[in-house]
N, C-alpha and C positions, 0 to 999 in steps of 0.2 A: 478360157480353159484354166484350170485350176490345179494347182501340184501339189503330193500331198508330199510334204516332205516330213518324217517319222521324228517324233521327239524325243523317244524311247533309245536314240542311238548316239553315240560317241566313238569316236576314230582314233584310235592312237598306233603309236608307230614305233619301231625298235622295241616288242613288248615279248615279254615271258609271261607264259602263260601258265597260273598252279588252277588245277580242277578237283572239286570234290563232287563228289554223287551223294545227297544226302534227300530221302521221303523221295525216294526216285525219279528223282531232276539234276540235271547237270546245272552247278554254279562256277563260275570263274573268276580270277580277278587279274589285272594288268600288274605284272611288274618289270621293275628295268631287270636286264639282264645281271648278271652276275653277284646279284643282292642277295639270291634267295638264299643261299646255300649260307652264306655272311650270315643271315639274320637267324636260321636253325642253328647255327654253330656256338651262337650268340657272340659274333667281332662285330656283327651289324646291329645297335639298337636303338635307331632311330627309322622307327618305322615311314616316315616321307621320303627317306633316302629306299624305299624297299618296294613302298606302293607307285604305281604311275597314278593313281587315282584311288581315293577311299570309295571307289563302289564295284558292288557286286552285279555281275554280268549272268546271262546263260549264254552267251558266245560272244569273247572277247573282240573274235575277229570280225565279224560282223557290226560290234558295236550294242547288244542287245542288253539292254538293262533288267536284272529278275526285279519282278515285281514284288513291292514290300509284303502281301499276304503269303506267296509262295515261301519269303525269309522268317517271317512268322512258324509258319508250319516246322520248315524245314531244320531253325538253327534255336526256333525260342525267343527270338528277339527280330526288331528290325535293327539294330543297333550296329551300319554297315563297317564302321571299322572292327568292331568285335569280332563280326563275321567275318571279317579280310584278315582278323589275326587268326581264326580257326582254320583257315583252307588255307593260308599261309602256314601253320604248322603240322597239319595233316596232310592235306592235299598231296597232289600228284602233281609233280614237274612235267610239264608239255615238252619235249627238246627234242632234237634231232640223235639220232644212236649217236652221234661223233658227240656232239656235246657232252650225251649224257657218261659216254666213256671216261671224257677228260674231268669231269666234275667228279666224278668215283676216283680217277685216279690222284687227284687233289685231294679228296677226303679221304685217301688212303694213305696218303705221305702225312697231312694233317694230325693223325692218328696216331701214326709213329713216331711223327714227330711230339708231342707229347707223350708220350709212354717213356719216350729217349730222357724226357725233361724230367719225368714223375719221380722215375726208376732205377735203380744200385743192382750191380750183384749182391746178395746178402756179405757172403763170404770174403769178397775185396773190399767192398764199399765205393766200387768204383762204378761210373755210367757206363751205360749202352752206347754205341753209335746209331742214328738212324737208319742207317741201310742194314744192320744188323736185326734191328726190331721189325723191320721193312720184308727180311729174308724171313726171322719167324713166323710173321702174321702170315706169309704167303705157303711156310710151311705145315700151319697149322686151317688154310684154305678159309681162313677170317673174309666173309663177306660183307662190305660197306652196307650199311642201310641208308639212305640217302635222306629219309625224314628223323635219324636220330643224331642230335649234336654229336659235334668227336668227340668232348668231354664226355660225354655219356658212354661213348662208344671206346676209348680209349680205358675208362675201369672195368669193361666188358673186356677188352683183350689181354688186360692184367691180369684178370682175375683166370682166362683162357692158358697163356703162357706161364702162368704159373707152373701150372700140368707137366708142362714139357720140357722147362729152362730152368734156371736158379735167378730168381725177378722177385724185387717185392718193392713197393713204395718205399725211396727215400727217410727216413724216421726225422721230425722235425723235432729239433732241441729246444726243450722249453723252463723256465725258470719259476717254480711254486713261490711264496711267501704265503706263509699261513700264522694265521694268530693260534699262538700257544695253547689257547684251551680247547679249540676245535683240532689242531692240527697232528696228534696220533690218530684219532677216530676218521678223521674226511684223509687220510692218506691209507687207512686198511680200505676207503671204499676207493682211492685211486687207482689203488693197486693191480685191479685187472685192466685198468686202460692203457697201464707203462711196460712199455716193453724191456727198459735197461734204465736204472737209478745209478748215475755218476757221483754224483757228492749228495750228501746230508749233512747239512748243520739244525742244531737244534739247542738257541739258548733263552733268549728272549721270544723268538717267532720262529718254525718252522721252515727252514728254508730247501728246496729241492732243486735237483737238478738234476734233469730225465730225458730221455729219448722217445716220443710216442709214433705209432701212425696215425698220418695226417687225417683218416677217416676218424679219429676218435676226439678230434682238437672238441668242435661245438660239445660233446657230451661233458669235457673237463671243465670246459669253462663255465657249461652252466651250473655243475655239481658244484665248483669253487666260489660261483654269485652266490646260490642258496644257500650252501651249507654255511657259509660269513656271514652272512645279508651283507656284501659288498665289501669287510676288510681283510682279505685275503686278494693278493694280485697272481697274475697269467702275464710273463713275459717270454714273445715267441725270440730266443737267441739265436736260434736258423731257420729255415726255412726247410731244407734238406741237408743230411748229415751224411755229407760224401767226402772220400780222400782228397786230398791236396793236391794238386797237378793236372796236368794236361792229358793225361794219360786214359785213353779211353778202351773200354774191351771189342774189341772188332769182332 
């Protein structure tokens, strides 16, 4: 008597499972628990810590391997870590409602907690607290998406709160040197990326010193490589331009 025991299957254990439905077939892939959300956030970027195994299943739990022509069809490629990074970053979380609770409500402190980090009153200069930002988001009824990073999700609720509060990113201070013969002409085309010019000197070489927001950094710096071809510098002096002290707005 003869057994047929299936080659097609692999068993793994303690697994999360993300599903995408793509040319109308379910594919799946094994991860450890608690990675996935780490690896969309991007704190997780070592994808071995994220997969239990670089391959693609139609049912994890069974063990059922999709066959390379189905992944052909389905993703373009048989190329299975590629395709373990697409239903990895698309895909749908398998979880139990408890789970998927607590993971929303981690990605909703996550959230806040950066906006807390980003962001000033205009008008003080001074931080948020987190349970503050925590209280607006909830009063402005902000739903978690759970396949977009917080970083992504976090300038989605800035740019929301704006609306309703006095919030703006932080302004980072930064330091021009510009060579003399460029440096009137490449500062009239700065001029709408700077929010507030604190000092000017101008005798030898251009020197500035400004306040921007931090969404405008890469456009300056690249306009200051071309417009030089490279002898003009970018030095960031802060990071964020907030009050002194300890004092935060509740």
């Amino acid at each position: 008597m003869s057994i047929f025991t299936p080659t097609n299957q692999i068993r793994l254990t303690n697994v999360a499972v993300v599903r995408a439905r793509r040319a109308g077939k379910r594919f799946e892939i094994a991860c450890y628990r608690n990675k996935v959300m780490g690896w969309r956030s991007g704190a997780e970027k070592d994808l071995d810590e994220v997969l239990q195994t670089h391959t693609v299943f139609v049912n994890v739990s069974k063990g059922q391997v999709a066959k390379k022509e189905d992944l052909v069809q389905a993703f373009g490629t048989d190329d299975q870590t590629e395709i373990c990074k697409m239903i990895l970053s698309k895909g749908e979380l398998q979880v139990s409602d408890k789970e998927r609770h607590t993971q929303l409500e981690q990605m909703f402190r996550d959230i806040a907690t950066i906006v807390a980090d980003k962001c000033v009153n205009p008008e003080t200069k001074r931080p948020y607290t987190v349970i503050l930002i925590e209280r607006a988001m909830k009063d402005i009824h902000y739903s978690v998406k759970p396949t977009k990073s917080t970083k992504q999700q976090a300038l989605e609720v800035i740019r929301q709160l704006k609306e309703t509060m006095r919030i703006e990113r932080a302004h980072m201070r930064l330091r021009f040197i510009l060579p003399a013969k460029e440096g009137k002409k490449l500062k009239e085309k700065l001029k709408p990326l700077i929010k507030v010019i604190e000092s000017e000197d101008f005798q030898e070489q251009l020197e500035i010193v400004c306040l921007i927001d931090p969404g405008c950094f890469r456009e300056i710096d690249e306009l200051i490589r071309s417009e030089t071809k490279g002898k003009g510098s970018l030095e960031v002096l802060s990071l964020k331009d907030v009050e002194e002290g300890d004092e935060k707005l509740e």
